[in-house]
C-alpha positions in Angstrom: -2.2 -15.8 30.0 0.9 -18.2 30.5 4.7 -17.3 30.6 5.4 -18.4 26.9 2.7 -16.8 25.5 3.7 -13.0 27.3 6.9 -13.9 26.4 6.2 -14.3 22.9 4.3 -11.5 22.5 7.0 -9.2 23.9 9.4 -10.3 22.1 7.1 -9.5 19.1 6.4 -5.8 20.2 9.8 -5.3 20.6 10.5 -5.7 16.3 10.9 -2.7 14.9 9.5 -2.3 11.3 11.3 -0.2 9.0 9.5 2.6 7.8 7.6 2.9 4.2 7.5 6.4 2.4 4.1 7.9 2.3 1.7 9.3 0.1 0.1 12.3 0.2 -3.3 13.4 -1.0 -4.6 16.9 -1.4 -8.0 17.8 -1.5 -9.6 20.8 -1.3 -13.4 20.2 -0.5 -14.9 19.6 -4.2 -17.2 17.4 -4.0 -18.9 15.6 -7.4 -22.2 14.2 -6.6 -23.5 11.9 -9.4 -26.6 10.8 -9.4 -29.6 8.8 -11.8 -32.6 11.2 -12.6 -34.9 9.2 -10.1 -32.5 10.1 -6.9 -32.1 13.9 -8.5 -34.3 15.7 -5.3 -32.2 13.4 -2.6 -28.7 14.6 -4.8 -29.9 18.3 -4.4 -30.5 18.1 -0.7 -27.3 16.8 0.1 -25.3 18.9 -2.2 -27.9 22.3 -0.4 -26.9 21.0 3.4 -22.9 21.1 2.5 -20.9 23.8 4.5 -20.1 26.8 3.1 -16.4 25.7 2.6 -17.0 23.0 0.3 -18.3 23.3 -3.1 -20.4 20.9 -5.2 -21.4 19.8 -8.7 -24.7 17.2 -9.4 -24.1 15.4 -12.2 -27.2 13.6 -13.0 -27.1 10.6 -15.7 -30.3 8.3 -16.4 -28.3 6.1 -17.2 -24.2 4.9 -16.8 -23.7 5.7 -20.5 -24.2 9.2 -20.3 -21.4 9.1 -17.5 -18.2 7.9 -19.5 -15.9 7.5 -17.1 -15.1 7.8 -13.5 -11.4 8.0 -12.5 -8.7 9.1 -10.2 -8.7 8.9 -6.3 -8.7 11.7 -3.3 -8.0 15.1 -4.9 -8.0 14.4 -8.3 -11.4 12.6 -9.6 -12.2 13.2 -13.0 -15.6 12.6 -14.3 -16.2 12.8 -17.9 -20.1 13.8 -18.8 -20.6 13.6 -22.6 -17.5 15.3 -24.2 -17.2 17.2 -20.9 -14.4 16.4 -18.1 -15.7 17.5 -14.4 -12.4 17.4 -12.2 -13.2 16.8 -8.5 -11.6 16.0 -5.4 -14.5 13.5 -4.1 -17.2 11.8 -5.2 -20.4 11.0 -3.3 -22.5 8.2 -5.5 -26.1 7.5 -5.3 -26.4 5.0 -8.0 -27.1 1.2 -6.9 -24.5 -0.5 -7.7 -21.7 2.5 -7.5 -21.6 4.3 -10.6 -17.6 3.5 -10.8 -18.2 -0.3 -10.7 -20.6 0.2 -13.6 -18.4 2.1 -16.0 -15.3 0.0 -15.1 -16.6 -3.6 -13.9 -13.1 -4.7 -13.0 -13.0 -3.0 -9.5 -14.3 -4.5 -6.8 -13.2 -1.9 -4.5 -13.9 1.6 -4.1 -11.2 4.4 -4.8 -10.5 6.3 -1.9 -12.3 9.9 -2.0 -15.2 7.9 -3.5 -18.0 6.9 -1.1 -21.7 4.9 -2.0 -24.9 6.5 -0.6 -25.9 2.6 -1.7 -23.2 0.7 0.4 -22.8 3.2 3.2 -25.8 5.2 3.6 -25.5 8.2 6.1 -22.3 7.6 6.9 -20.9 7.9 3.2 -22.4 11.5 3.5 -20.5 12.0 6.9 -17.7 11.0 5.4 -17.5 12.6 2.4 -17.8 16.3 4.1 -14.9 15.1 6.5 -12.2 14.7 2.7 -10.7 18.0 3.0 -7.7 18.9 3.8 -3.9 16.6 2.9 -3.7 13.3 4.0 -1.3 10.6 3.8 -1.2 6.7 3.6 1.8 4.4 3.3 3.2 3.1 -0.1 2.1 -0.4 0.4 4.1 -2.0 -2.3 7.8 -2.1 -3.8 7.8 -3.4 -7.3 11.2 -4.8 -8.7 10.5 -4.6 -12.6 13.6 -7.2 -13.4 11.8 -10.0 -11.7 8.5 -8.9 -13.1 7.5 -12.1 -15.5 4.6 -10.3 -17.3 6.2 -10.3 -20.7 8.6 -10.1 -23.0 9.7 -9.5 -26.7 5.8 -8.6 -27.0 4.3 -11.6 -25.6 2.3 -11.5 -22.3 3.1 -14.3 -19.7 1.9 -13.6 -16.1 -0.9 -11.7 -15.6 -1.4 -12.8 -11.6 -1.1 -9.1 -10.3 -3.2 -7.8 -12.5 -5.5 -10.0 -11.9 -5.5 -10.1 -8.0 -5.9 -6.0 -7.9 -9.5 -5.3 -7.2 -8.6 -1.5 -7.1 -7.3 -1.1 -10.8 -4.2 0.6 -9.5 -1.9 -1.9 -11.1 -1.7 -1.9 -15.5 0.1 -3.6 -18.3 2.6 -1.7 -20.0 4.2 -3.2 -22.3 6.4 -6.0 -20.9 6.0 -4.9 -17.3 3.5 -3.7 -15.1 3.1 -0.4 -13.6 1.6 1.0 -10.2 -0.5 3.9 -9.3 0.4 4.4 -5.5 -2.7 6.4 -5.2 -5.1 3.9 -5.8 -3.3 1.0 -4.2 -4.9 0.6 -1.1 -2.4 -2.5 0.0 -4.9 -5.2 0.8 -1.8 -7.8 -0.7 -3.1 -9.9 -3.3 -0.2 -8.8 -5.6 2.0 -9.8 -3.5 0.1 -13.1 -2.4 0.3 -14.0 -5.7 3.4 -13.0 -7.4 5.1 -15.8 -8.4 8.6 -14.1 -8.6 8.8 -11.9 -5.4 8.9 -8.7 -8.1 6.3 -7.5 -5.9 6.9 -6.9 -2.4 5.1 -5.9 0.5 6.9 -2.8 1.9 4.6 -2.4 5.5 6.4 -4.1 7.0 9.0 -6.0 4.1 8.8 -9.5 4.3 12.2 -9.7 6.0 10.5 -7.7 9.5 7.7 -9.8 9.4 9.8 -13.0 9.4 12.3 -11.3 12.3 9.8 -11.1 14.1 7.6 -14.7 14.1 11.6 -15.7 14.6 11.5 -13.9 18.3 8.0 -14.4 18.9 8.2 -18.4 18.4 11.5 -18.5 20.2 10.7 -16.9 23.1 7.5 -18.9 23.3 9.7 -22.1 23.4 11.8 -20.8 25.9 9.4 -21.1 28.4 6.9 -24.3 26.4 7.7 -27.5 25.2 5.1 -27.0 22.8 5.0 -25.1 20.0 2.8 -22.5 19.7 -0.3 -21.9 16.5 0.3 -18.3 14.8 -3.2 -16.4 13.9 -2.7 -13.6 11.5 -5.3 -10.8 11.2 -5.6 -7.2 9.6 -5.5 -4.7 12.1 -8.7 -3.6 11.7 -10.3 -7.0 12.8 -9.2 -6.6 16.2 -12.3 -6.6 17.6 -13.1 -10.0 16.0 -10.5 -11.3 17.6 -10.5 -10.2 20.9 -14.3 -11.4 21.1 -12.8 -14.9 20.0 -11.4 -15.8 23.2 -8.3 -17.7 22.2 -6.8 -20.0 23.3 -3.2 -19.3 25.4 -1.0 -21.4 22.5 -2.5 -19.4 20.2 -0.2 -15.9 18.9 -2.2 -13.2 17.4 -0.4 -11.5 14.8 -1.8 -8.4 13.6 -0.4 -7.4 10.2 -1.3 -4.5 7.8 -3.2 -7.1 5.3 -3.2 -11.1 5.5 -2.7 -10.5 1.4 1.0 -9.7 2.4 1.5 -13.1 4.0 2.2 -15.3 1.5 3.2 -19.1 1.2 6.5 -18.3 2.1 6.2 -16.7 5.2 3.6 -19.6 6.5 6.7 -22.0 5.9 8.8 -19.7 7.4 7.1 -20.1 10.6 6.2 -23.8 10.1 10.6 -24.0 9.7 11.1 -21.8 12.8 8.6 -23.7 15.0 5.2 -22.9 14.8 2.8 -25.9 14.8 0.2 -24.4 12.9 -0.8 -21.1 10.8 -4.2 -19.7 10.3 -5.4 -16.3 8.3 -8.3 -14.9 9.4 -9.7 -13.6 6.1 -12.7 -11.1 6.8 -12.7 -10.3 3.0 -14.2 -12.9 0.8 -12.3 -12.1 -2.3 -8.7 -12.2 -0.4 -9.6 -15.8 1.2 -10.0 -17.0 -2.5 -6.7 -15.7 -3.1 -5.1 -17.4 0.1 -7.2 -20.4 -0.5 -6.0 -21.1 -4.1 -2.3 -20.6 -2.3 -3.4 -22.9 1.3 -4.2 -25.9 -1.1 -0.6 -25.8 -2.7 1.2 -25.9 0.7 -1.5 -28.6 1.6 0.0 -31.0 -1.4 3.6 -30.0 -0.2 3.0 -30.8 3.4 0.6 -33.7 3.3 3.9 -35.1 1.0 6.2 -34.2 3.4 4.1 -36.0 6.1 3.2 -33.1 8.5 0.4 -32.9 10.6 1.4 -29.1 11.1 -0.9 -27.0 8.5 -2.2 -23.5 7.3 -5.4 -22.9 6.9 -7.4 -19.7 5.6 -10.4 -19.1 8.2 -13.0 -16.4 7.5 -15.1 -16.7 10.5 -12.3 -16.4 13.3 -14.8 -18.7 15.3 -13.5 -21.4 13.5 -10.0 -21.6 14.5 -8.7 -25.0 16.7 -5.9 -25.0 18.8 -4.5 -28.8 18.4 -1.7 -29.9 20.5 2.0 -30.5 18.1 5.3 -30.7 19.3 7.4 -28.4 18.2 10.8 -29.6 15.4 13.5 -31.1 16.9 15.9 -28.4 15.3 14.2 -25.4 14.4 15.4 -23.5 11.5 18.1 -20.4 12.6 18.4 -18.9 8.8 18.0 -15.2 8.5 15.1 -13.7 6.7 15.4 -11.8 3.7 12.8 -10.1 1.4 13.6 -12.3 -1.7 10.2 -14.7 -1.7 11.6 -17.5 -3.9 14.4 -17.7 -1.8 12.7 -17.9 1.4 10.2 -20.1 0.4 13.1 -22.9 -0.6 14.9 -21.9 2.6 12.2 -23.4 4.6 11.0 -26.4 2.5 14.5 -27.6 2.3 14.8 -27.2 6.4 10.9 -28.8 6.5 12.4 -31.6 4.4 15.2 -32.8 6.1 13.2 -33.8 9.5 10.0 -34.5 7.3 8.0 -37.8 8.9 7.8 -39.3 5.4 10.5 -39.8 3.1 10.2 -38.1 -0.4 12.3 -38.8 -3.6 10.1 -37.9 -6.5 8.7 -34.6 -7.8 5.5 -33.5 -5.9 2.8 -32.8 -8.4 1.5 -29.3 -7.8 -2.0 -27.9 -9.7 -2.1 -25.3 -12.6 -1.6 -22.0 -11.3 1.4 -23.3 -8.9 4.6 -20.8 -9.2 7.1 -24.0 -9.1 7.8 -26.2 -12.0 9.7 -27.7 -15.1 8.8 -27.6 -18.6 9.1 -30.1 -21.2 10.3 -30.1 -24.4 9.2 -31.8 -27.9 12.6 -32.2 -29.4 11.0 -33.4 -33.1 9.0 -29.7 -32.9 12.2 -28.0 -31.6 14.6 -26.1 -33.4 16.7 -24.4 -30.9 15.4 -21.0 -32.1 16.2 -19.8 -28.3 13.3 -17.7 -28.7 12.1 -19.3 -24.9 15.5 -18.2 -23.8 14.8 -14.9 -25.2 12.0 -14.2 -23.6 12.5 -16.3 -20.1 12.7 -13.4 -17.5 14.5 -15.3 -14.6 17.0 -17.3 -16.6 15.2 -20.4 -15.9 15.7 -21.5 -19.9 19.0 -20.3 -21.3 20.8 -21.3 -24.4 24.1 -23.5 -24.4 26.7 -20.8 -25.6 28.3 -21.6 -28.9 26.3 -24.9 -29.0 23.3 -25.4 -30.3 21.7 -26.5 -26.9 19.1 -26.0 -24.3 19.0 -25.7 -20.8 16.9 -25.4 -18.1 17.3 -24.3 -14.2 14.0 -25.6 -12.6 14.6 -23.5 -9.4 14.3 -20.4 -11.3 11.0 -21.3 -13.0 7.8 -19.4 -12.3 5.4 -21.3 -14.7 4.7 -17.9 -16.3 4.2 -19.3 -19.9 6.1 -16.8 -21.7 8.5 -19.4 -23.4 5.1 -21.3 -23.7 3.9 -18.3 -25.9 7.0 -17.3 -27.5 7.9 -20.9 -29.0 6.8 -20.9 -32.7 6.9 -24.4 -32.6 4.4 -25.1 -30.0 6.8 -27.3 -28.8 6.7 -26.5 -25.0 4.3 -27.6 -22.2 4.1 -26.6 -18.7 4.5 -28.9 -15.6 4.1 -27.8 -12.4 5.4 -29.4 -9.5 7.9 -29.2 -6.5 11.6 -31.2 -6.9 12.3 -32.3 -4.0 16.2 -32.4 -4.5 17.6 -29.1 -3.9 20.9 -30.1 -6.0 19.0 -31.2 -9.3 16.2 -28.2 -8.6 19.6 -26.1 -9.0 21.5 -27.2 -11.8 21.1 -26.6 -15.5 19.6 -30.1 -17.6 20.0 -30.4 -20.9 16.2 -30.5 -22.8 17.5 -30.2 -26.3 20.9 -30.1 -28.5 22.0 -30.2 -32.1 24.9 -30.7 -33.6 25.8 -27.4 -35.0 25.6 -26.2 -39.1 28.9 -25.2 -40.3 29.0 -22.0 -43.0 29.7 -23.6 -46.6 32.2 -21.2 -47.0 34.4 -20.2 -43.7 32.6 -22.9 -41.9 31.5 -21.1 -39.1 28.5 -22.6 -36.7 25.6 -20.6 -37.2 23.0 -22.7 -37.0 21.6 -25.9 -36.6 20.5 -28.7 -39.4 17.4 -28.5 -37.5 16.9 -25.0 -38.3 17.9 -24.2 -41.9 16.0 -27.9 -42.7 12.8 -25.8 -41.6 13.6 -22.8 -43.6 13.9 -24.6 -46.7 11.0 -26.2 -46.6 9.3 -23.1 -45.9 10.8 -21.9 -49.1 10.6 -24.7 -51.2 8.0 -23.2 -53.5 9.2 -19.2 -53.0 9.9 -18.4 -56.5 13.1 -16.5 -55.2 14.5 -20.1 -54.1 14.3 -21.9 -57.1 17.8 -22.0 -58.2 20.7 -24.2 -56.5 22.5 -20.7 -56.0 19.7 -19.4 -53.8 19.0 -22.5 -52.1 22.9 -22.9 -51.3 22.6 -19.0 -49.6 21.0 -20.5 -47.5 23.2 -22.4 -45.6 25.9 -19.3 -45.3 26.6 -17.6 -42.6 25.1 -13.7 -42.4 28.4 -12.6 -43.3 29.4 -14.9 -46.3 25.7 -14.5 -47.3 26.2 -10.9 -47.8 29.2 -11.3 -49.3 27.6 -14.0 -51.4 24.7 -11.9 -52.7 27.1 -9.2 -53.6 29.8 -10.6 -55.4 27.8 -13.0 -57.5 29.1 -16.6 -55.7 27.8 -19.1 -54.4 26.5 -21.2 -57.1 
């Protein structure tokens, strides 16, 4: 163990976290044991050796369609049987695959209280007699609903969250999303993947985490020319690691999940130093997350001409320590727990001491949460039904002209003023712009001259706009005379006025 590397991990340990608020479970010993008609006998047994103290219902199904539904968590299961609801506080399952996974397919993990004679064997039964009692777990998450870009005005844009949960705690409503604390278990892939930051780790924020690879990388150069390769890991691989041997340049990081560090925080600690960043991964579905999000940075920093890298690792084994000298000037900005923000932080840092020189966009794959969006301007009419429905003000309309504009730095590539344009008249791009003063300034992608009221001549519209109306109701037999065509080039109020006093032809 060399100087640099006590150092750094000192410096780590002395971080402080701030505290999450907790959840609390109560459960008092009801235990639902379901069960197909062939494991029936081995369902009795177990339900006949239960201590006094806990209580137990068999429900027996032949098959998952007699059992409706499975749902809830520790201390409050319900089970619906037929038109019959069975409310439990755990389940023990002796179908193969869990009976849960059957009825709803979209979880991949098991709620907690619930436990898979299949999966788990004896232990499942252990565990299952040891759920009684209250019990508590962090709240893994903070969700900030303005940011949230999962739709708007009806329309449904990002669905990345939703999509990443493999506990079903997270649901659409409506425009937003909501979370059920109780069944997020905080593995991270919501917060991996959120392109706007409106999810958030909460244990620790972002802003702790990124306080403390600041010391840790410090202190390590302190005492090392070099700079040092970070190795995240969950907690509960510790083992793995320890039985990996690593080597001394190498900082083992244990977080809560690898899901909560996310592209921004691996250029965070390219930008304060580190020369490289691995995840060890243990759970397949959470590497494909952090894969999808490894290959982006991979296109940024291949660009940029860095040797430095992150890479997603699943067998620990794997990991390489390779000698890199550490930046010239390592980054001093201060974390914060705004993603978007910290993310452009430390590309811009990355950028300016960058081996290769970069002028033009870098081209990023579908999926990416950077990007422009073009515009047809023969298809558009300046409806500002994208600006409507854009929830970070990346596309906003011109004022009292009729004009569109776009902040690229804002944009998340959700596609909601993809799906809200009736015109079908904007495309996606995704890509990185390299120049932090055009990334951050409002471009024109459309105008029109305005349409001036017939009678007060007022702007109200655009020749653009009306032009498509008409032709629209060209053949309406209520728009067949010059005064109703004529109406429609008012304004709402002189059209009202119009319609009522009997001018206008």
């Amino acid at each position: 163990m060399t100087a640099a590397y006590r150092a750094a991990m000192d410096a780590l340990a002395l971080v402080r976290p701030a505290p999450t608020d907790l959840v609390e479970f109560v459960s008092r010993g009801r235990i639902g044991i379901v069960a197909p008609a062939e494991a029936v006998e081995e369902a009795e047994n177990a339900a006949s050796n239960l201590p006094p103290e806990l209580s137990s219902t068999v429900i027996i199904g032949n098959t998952d369609s007699e059992i409706r539904s499975i749902n809830g968590h520790l201390g409050a299961f319900v089970i619906q049987q037929g038109e019959q609801n069975i409310t439990v506080d755990s389940v023990l399952d002796f179908f193969s695959p869990p009976l849960v996974q059957m009825v709803n397919p979209t979880l991949t993990t098991l709620p907690l209280g619930y436990f898979s004679m299949a999966q788990s064997g004896q232990e499942a039964l252990q565990q299952v007699l040891d759920m009684r009692g209250t019990f508590h777990k962090p709240r893994y998450f903070q969700y900030q609903k303005s940011l949230c870009a999962h739709g708007a005005n009806g329309k449904t844009g990002c669905t990345r969250c939703l999509d990443a949960c493999p506990t079903g705690a997270i649901v659409s409503v409506g425009d937003k999303v909501e979370v059920n604390s109780y069944l997020c278990q905080g593995c991270g892939g919501c917060v991996m993947t959120c392109p706007s930051g409106a999810m958030r780790y909460a244990y620790p924020p972002p802003q702790d985490t990124l306080q403390a690879l600041r010391a840790a990388i410090t202190a390590y150069g302190k005492h090392d020319s070099g700079a040092p390769t970070l190795l995240f890991y969950a907690a509960d691989c510790a083992a793995d690691i320890r039985a990996a041997k690593l080597a001394p340049e190498v900082l083992p990081i244990a977080v809560e999940e690898v899901g909560a560090i996310g592209l921004e925080i691996w250029l965070c600690a390219l930008a304060y130093g580190a020369a490289h960043v691995f995840l060890y991964a243990d759970n397949t579905r959470l590497a494909a997350l952090a894969q999808e999000q490894q290959h982006i940075v991979k296109i940024i920093l291949d660009a940029l001409g860095y040797r430095c890298a992150v890479t997603v690792l699943e067998n620990v084994s794997d990991i390489t320590a390779e000698a890199h000298t550490a930046l010239a000037a390592p980054a001093s900005f201060a974390p914060d727990n705004e993603k978007r923000r910290m993310f452009f932080m430390a590309f811009n840092h990355l950028l300016t001491a960058a081996p290769a020189v970069v002028d033009l966009p870098i081209d990023l794959p579908m999926g990416a949460m950077f990007g422009e969006i073009t515009v047809n301007a023969k298809k558009c009419t300046l409806c500002m039904a994208c600006a409507g429905a854009c929830p970070v003000s990346a596309v906003r309309a011109g004022g009292t002209t009729p004009r569109l504009l776009f902040v690229e730095e804002n944009c998340v590539q959700c596609g909601l003023c993809e799906v809200a344009c009736p015109e079908n008249a904007i495309t996606l791009k995704p890509r990185l712009l390299v120049d932090s003063g055009l990334r951050r300034q409002a471009r024109l992608l459309n105008e029109d001259k305005p349409l001036l009221c017939l009678e007060c001549s007022k702007p109200f519209a655009t020749e653009r706009i009306v032009g498509r109306i008409e032709e629209k109701l060209k053949s309406h037999w209520m728009f067949q005379d010059e005064k109703s065509q004529r109406r429609l080039r008012l304004c709402e109020e002189c059209r009202v006025r119009d319609m009522f006093d009997g001018k206008g032809g």
